[in-house]
VMD Tcl script that builds the backbone (N, CA, C; Angstrom):
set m [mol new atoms 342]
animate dup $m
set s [atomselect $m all]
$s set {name element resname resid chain x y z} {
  {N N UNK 1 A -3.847 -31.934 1.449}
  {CA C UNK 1 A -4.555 -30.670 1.505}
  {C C UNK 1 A -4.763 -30.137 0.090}
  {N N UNK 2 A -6.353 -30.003 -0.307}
  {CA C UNK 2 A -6.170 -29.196 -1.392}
  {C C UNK 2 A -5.720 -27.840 -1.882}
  {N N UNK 3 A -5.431 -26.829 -2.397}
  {CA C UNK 3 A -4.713 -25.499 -2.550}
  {C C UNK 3 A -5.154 -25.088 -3.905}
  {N N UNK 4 A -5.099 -23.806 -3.962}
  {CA C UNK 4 A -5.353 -23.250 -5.309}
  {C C UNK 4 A -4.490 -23.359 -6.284}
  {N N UNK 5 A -4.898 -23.331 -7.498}
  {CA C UNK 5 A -3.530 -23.486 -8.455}
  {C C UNK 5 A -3.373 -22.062 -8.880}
  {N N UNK 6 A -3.109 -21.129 -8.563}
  {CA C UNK 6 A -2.927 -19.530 -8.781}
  {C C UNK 6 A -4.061 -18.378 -8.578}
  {N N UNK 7 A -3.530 -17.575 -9.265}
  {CA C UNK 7 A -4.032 -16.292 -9.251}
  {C C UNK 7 A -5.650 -16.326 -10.232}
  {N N UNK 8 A -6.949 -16.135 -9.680}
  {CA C UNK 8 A -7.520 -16.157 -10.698}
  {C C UNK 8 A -8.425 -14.480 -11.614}
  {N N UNK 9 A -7.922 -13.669 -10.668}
  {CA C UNK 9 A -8.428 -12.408 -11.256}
  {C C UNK 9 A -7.587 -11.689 -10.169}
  {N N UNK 10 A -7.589 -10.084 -10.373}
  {CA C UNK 10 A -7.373 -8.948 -9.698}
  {C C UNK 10 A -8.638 -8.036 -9.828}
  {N N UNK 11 A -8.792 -7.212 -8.876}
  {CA C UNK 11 A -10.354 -6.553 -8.622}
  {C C UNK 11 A -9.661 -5.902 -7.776}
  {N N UNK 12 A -9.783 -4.560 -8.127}
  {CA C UNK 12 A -9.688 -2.954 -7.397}
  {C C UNK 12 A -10.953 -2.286 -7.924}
  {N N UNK 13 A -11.071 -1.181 -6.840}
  {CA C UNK 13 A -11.961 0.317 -7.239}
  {C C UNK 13 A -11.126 0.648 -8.038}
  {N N UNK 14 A -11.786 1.756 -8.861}
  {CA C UNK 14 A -11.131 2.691 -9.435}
  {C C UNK 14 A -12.126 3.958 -9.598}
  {N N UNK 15 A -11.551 5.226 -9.915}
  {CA C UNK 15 A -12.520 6.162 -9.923}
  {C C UNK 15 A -13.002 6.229 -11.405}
  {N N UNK 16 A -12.687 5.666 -12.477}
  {CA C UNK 16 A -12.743 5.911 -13.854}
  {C C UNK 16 A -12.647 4.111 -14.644}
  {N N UNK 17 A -12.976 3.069 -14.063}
  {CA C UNK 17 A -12.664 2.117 -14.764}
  {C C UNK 17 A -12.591 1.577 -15.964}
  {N N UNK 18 A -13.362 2.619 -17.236}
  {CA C UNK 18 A -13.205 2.181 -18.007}
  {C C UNK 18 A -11.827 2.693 -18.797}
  {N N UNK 19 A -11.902 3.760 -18.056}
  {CA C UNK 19 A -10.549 4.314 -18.534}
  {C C UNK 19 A -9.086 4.204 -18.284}
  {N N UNK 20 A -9.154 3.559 -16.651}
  {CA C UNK 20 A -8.442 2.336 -16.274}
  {C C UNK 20 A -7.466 1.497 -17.155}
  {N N UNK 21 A -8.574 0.851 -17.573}
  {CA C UNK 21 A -8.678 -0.692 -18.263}
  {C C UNK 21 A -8.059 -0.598 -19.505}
  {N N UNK 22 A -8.524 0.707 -20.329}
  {CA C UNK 22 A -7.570 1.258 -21.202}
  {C C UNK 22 A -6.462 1.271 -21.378}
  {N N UNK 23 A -6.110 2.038 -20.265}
  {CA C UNK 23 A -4.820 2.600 -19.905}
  {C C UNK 23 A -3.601 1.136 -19.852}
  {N N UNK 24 A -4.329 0.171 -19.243}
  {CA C UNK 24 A -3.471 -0.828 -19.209}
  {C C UNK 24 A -3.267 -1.795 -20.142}
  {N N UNK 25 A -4.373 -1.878 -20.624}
  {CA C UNK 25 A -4.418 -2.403 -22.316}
  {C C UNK 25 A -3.146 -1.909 -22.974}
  {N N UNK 26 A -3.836 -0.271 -22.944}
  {CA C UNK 26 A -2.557 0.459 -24.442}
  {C C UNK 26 A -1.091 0.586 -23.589}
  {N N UNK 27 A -0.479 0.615 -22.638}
  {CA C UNK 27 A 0.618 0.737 -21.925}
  {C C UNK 27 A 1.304 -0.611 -21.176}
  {N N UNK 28 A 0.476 -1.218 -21.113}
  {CA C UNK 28 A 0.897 -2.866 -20.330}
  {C C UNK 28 A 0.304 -4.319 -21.224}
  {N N UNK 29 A -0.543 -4.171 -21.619}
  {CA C UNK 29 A -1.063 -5.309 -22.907}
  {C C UNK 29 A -1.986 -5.723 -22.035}
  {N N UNK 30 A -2.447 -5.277 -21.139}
  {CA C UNK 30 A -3.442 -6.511 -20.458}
  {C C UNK 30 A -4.904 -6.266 -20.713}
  {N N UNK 31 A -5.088 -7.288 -21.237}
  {CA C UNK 31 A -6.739 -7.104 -21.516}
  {C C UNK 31 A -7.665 -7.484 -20.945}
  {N N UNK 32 A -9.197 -6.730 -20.582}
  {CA C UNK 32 A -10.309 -7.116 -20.201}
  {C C UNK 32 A -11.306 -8.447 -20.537}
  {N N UNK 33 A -11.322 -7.694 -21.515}
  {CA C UNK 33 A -12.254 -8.693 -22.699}
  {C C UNK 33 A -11.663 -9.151 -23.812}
  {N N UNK 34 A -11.427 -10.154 -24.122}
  {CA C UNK 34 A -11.385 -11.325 -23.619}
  {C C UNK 34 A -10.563 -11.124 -22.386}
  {N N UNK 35 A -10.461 -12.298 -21.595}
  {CA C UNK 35 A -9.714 -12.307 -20.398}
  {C C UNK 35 A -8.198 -12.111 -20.890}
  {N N UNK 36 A -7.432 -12.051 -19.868}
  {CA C UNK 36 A -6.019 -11.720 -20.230}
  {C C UNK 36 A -4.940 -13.270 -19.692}
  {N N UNK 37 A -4.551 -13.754 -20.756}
  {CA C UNK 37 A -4.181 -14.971 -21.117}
  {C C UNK 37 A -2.547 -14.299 -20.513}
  {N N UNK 38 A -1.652 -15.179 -19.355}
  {CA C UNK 38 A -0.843 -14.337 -19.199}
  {C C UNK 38 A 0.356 -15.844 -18.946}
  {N N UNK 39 A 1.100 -15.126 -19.107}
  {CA C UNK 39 A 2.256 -16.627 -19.333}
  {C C UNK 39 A 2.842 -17.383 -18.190}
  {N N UNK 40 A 3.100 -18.805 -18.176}
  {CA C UNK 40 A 3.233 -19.283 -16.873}
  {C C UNK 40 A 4.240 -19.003 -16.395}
  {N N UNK 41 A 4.555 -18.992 -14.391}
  {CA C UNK 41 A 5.903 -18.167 -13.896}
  {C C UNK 41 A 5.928 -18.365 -12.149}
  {N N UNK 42 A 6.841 -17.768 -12.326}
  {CA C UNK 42 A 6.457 -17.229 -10.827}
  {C C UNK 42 A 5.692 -16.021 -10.449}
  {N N UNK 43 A 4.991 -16.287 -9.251}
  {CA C UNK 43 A 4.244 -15.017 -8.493}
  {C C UNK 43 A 4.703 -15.245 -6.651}
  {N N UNK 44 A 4.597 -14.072 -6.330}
  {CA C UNK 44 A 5.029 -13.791 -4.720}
  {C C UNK 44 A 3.760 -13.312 -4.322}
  {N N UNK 45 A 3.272 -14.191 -3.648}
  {CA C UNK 45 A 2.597 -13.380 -2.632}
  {C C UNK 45 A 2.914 -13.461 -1.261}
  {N N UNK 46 A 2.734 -11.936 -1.052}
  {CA C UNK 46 A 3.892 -11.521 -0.149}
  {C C UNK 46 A 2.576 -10.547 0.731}
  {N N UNK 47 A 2.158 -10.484 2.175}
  {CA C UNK 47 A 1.519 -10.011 2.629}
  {C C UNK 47 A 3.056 -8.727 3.451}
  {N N UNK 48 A 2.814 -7.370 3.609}
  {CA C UNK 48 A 3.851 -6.679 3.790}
  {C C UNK 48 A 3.250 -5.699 5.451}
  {N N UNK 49 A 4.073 -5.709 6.322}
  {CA C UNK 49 A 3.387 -5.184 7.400}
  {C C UNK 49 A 2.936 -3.691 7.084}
  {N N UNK 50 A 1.958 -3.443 7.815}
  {CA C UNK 50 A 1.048 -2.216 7.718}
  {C C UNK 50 A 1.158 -0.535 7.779}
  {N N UNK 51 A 2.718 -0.691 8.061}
  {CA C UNK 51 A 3.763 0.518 8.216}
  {C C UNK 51 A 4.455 0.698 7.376}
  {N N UNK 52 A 4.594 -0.683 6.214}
  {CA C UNK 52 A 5.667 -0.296 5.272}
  {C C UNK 52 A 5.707 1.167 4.611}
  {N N UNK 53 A 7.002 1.464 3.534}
  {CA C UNK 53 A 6.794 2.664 2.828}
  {C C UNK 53 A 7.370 2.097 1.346}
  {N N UNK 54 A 6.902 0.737 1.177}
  {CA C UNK 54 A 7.274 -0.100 0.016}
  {C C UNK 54 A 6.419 0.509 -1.376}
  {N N UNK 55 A 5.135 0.561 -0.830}
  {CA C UNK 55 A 4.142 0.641 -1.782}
  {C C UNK 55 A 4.276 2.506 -2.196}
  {N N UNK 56 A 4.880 3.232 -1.220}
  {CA C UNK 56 A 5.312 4.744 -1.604}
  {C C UNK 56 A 3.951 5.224 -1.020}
  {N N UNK 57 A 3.277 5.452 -1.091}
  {CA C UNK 57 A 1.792 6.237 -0.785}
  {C C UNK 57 A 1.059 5.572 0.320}
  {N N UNK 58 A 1.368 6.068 1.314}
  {CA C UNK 58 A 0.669 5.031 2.821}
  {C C UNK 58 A -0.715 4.637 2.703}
  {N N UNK 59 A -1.666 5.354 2.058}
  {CA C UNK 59 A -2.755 5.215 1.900}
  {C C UNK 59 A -3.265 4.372 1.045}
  {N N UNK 60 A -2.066 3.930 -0.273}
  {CA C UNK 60 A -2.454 2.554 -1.061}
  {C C UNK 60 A -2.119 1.401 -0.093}
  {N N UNK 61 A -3.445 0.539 -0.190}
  {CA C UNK 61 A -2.813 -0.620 0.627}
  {C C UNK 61 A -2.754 -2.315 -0.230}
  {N N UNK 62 A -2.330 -1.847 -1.546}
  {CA C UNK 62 A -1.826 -2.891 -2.371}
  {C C UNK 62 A -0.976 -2.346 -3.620}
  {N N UNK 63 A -0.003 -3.480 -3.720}
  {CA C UNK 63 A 0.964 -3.060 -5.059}
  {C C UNK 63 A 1.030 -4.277 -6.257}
  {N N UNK 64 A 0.728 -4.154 -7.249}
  {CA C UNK 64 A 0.609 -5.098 -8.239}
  {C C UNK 64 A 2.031 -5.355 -8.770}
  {N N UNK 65 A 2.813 -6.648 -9.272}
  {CA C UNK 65 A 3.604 -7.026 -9.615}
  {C C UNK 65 A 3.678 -7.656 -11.036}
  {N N UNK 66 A 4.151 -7.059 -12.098}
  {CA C UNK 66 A 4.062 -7.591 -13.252}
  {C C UNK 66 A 4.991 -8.239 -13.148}
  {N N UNK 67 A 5.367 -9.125 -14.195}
  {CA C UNK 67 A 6.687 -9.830 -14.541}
  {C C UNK 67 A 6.830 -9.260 -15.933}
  {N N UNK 68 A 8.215 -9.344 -16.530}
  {CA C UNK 68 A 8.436 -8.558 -17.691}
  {C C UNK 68 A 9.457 -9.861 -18.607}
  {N N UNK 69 A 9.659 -9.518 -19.831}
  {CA C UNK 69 A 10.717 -10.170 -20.566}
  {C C UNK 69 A 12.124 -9.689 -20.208}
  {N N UNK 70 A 11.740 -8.307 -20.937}
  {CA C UNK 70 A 12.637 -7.288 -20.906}
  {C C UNK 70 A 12.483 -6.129 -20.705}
  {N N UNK 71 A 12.844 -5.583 -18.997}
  {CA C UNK 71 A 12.837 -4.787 -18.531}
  {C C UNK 71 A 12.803 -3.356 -19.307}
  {N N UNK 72 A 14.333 -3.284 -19.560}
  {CA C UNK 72 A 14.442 -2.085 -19.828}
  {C C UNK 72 A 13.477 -1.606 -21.555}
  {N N UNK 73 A 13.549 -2.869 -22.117}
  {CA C UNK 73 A 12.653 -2.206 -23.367}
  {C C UNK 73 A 11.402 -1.978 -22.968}
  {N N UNK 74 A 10.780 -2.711 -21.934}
  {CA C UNK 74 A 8.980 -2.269 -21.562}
  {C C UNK 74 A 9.295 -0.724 -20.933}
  {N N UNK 75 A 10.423 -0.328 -19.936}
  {CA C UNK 75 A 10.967 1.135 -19.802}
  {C C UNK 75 A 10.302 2.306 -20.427}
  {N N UNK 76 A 11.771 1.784 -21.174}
  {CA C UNK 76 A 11.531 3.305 -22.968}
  {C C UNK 76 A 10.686 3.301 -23.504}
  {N N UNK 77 A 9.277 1.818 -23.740}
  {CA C UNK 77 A 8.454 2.001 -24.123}
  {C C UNK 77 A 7.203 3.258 -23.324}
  {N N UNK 78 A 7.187 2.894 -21.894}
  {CA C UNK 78 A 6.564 3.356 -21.288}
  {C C UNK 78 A 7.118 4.657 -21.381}
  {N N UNK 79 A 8.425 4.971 -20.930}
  {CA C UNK 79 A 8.553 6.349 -20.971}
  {C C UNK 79 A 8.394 7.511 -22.191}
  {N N UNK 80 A 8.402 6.116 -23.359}
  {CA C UNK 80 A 7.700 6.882 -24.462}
  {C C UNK 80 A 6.762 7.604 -24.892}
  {N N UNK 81 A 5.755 7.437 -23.934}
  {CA C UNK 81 A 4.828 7.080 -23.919}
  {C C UNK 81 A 4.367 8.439 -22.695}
  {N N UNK 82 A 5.660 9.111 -22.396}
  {CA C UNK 82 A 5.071 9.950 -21.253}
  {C C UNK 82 A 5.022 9.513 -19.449}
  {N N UNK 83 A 5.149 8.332 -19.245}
  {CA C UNK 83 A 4.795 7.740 -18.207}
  {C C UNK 83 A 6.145 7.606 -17.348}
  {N N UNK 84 A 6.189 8.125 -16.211}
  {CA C UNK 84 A 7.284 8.422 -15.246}
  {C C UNK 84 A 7.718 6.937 -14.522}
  {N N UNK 85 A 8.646 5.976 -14.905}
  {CA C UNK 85 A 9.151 5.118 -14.280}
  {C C UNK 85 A 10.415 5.434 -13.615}
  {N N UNK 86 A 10.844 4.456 -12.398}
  {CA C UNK 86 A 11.937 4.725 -12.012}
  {C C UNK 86 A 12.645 3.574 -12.246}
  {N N UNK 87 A 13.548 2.965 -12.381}
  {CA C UNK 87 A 14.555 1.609 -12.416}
  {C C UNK 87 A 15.447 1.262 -11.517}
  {N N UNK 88 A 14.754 0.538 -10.581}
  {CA C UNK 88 A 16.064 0.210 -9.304}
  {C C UNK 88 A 17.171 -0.145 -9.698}
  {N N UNK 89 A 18.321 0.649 -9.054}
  {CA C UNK 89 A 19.733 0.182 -10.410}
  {C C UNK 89 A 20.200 -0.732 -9.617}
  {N N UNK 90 A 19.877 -1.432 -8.488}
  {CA C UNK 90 A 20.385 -2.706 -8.064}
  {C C UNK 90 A 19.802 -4.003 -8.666}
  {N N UNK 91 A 20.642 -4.641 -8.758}
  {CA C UNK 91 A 20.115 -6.111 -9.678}
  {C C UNK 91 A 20.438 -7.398 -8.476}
  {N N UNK 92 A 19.257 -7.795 -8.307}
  {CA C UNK 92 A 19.462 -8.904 -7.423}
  {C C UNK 92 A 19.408 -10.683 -7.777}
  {N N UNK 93 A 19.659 -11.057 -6.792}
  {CA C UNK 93 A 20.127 -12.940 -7.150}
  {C C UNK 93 A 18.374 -12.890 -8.532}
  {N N UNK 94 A 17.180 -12.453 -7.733}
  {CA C UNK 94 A 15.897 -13.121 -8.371}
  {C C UNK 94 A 15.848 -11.977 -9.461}
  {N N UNK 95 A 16.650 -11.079 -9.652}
  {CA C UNK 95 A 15.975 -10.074 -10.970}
  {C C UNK 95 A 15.621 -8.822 -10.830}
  {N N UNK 96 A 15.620 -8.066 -11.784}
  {CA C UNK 96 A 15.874 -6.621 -11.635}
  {C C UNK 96 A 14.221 -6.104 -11.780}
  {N N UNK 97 A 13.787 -4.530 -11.230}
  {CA C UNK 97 A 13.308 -4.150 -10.926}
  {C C UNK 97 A 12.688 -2.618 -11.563}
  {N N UNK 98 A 11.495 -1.889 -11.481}
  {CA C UNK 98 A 10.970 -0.711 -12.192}
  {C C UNK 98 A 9.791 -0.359 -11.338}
  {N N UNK 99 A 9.572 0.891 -10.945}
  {CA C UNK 99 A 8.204 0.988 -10.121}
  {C C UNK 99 A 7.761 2.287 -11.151}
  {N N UNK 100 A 6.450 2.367 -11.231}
  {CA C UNK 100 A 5.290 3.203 -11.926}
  {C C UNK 100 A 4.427 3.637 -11.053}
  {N N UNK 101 A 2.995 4.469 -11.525}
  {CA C UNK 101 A 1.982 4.534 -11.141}
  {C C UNK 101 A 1.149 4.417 -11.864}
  {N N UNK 102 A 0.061 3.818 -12.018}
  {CA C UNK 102 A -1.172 3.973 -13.063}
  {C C UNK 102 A -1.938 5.262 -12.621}
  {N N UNK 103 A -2.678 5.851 -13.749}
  {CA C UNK 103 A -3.685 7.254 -13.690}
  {C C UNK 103 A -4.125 7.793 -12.150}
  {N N UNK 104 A -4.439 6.750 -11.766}
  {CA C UNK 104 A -5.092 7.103 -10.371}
  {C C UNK 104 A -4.314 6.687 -9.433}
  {N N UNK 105 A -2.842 6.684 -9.869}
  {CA C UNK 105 A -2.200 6.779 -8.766}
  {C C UNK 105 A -0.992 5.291 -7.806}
  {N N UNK 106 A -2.049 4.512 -8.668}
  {CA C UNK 106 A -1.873 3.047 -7.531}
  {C C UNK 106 A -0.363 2.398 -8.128}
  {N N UNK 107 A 0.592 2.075 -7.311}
  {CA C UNK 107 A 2.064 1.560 -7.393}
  {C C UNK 107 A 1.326 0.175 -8.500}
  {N N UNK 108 A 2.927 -0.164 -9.074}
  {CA C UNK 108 A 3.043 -0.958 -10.124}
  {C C UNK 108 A 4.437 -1.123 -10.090}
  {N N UNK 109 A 5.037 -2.689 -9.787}
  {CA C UNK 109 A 6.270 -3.093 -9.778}
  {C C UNK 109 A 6.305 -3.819 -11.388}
  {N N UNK 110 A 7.596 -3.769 -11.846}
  {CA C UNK 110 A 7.975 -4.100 -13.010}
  {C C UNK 110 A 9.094 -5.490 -12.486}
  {N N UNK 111 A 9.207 -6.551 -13.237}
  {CA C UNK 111 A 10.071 -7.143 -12.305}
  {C C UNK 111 A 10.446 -7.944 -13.883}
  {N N UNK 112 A 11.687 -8.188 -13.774}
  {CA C UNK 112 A 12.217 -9.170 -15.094}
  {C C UNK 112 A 13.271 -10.031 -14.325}
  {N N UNK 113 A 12.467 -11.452 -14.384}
  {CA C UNK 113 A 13.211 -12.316 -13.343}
  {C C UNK 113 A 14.731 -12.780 -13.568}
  {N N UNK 114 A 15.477 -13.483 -13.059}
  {CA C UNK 114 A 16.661 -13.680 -13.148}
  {C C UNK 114 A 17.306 -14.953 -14.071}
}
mol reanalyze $m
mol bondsrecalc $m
mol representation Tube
mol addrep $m
């Protein structure tokens, strides 16, 4: 059977995209243009039933998952920065954990694997 070999873009609305795109540039490194060259790893995709309260806001019906080096320094950076993270203080077998919101709102998991 053939299969994909990963992830090849992410595509949301947004109400402001260019300002978006910014935002994640100057706070997360990820860039538009050029494409965003991102390092090889693991990814979960994880489809989550339709009731969850994972994603925090019932009405978002997706949550993006970064992977990190180091957690807590991408943190203080962010919170440097003004930006309200929380840090799950449980640390599990696969790696510890951080949830955000970007401008408009939409969940953002922080994850620094194990």
């Amino acid at each position: 059977m053939e299969r994909v070999t990963g992830i090849g873009g992410l595509f949301f609305r947004a109400r402001d995209p260019e300002a978006l795109s910014k935002w994640y540039e100057k706070h997360l490194g990820i860039t538009s243009e050029p494409a965003w060259e991102q390092e090889a790893g693991t990814t979960a995709f994880s489809p989550f039933p339709d009731g969850t309260d994972y994603f925090g806001d019932p009405h978002k019906t997706w949550m993006v998952n970064f992977r990190v080096r180091d957690l807590d320094k991408m943190v203080a950076q962010l919170q440097a920065a003004g930006i309200a993270v929380t840090i799950d203080p449980e640390s599990y077998p696969y790696g510890r954990f951080a949830r955000l919101h970007d401008p408009e709102g939409n969940p953002i998991e922080l994850w620094q694997p194990a």
